[in-house]
Backbone as CSV, one residue per row, in Angstrom:
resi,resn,N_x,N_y,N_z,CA_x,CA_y,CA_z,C_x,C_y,C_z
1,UNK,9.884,-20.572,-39.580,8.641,-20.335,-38.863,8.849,-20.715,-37.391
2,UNK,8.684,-20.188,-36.754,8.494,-20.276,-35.101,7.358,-20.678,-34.572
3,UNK,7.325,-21.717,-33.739,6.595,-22.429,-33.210,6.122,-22.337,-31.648
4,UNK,4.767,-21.589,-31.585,4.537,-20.975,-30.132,4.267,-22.544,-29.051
5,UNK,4.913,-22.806,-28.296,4.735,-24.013,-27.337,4.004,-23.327,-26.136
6,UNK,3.425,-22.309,-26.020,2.902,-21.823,-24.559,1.679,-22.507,-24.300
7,UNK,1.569,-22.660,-23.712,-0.187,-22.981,-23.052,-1.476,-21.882,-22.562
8,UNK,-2.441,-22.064,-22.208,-3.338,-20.889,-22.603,-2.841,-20.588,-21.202
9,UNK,-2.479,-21.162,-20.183,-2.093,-20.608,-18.779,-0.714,-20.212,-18.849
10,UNK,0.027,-20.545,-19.573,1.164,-19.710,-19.662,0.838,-18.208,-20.006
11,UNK,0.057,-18.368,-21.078,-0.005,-16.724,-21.725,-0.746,-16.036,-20.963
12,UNK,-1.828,-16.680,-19.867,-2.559,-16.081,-18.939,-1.600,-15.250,-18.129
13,UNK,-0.745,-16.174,-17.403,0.264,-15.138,-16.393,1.275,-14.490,-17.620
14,UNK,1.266,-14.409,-18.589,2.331,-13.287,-19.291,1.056,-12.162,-19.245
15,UNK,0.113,-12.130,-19.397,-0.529,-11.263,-19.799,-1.178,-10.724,-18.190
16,UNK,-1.352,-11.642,-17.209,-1.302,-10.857,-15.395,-0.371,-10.231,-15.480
17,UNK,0.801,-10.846,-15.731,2.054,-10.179,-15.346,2.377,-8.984,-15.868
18,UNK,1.351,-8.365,-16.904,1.821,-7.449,-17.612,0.881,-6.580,-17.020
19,UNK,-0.272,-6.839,-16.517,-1.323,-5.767,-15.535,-0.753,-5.534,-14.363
20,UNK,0.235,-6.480,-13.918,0.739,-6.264,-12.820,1.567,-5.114,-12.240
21,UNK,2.622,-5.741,-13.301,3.856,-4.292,-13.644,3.566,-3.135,-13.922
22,UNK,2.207,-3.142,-14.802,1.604,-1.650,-15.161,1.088,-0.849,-14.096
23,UNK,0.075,-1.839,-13.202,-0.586,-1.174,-12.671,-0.082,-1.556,-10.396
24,UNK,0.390,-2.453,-10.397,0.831,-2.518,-8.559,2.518,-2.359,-8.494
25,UNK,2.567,-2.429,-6.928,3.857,-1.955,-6.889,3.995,-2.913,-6.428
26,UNK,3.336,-3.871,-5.294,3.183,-4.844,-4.425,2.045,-5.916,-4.976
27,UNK,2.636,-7.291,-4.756,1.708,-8.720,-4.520,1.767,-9.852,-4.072
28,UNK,0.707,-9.719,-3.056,0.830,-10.611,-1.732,0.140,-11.938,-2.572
29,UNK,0.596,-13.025,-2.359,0.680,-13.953,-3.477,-0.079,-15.581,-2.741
30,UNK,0.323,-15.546,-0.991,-0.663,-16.417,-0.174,0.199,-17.884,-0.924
31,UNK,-1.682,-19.048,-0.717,-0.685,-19.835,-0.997,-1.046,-20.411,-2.476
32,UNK,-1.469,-20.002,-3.098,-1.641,-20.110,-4.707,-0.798,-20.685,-5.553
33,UNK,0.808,-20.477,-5.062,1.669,-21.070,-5.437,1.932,-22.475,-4.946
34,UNK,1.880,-22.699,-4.046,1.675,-24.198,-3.526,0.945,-25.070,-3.701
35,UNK,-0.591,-24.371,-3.978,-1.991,-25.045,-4.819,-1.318,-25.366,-6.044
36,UNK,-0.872,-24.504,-6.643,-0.577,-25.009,-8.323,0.558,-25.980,-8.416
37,UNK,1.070,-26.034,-7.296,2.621,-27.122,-7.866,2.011,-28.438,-6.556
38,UNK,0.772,-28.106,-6.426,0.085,-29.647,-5.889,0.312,-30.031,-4.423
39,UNK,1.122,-28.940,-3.368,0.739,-28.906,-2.623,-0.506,-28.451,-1.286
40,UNK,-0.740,-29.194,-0.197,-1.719,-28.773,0.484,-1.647,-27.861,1.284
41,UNK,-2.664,-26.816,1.721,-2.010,-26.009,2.763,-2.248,-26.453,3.755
């Protein structure tokens, strides 16, 4: 049996990531990434 370890925000961005690829070609991303790993802008 396999044991899912994801988190509900993990599966959140698998499942952006999959609207993403489907549907843009481009994403301007700002600083969202820096918010989430706890830096300030």
């Amino acid at each position: 049996m396999e044991v899912d370890n994801r988190t509900i925000l993990d599966k959140f961005v698998e499942d952006f990531i999959n609207i993403l690829e489907k549907y843009a070609k481009y994403v301007i991303v700002s600083g969202f990434v820096a918010i989430v790993h706890g830096r300030s802008r």
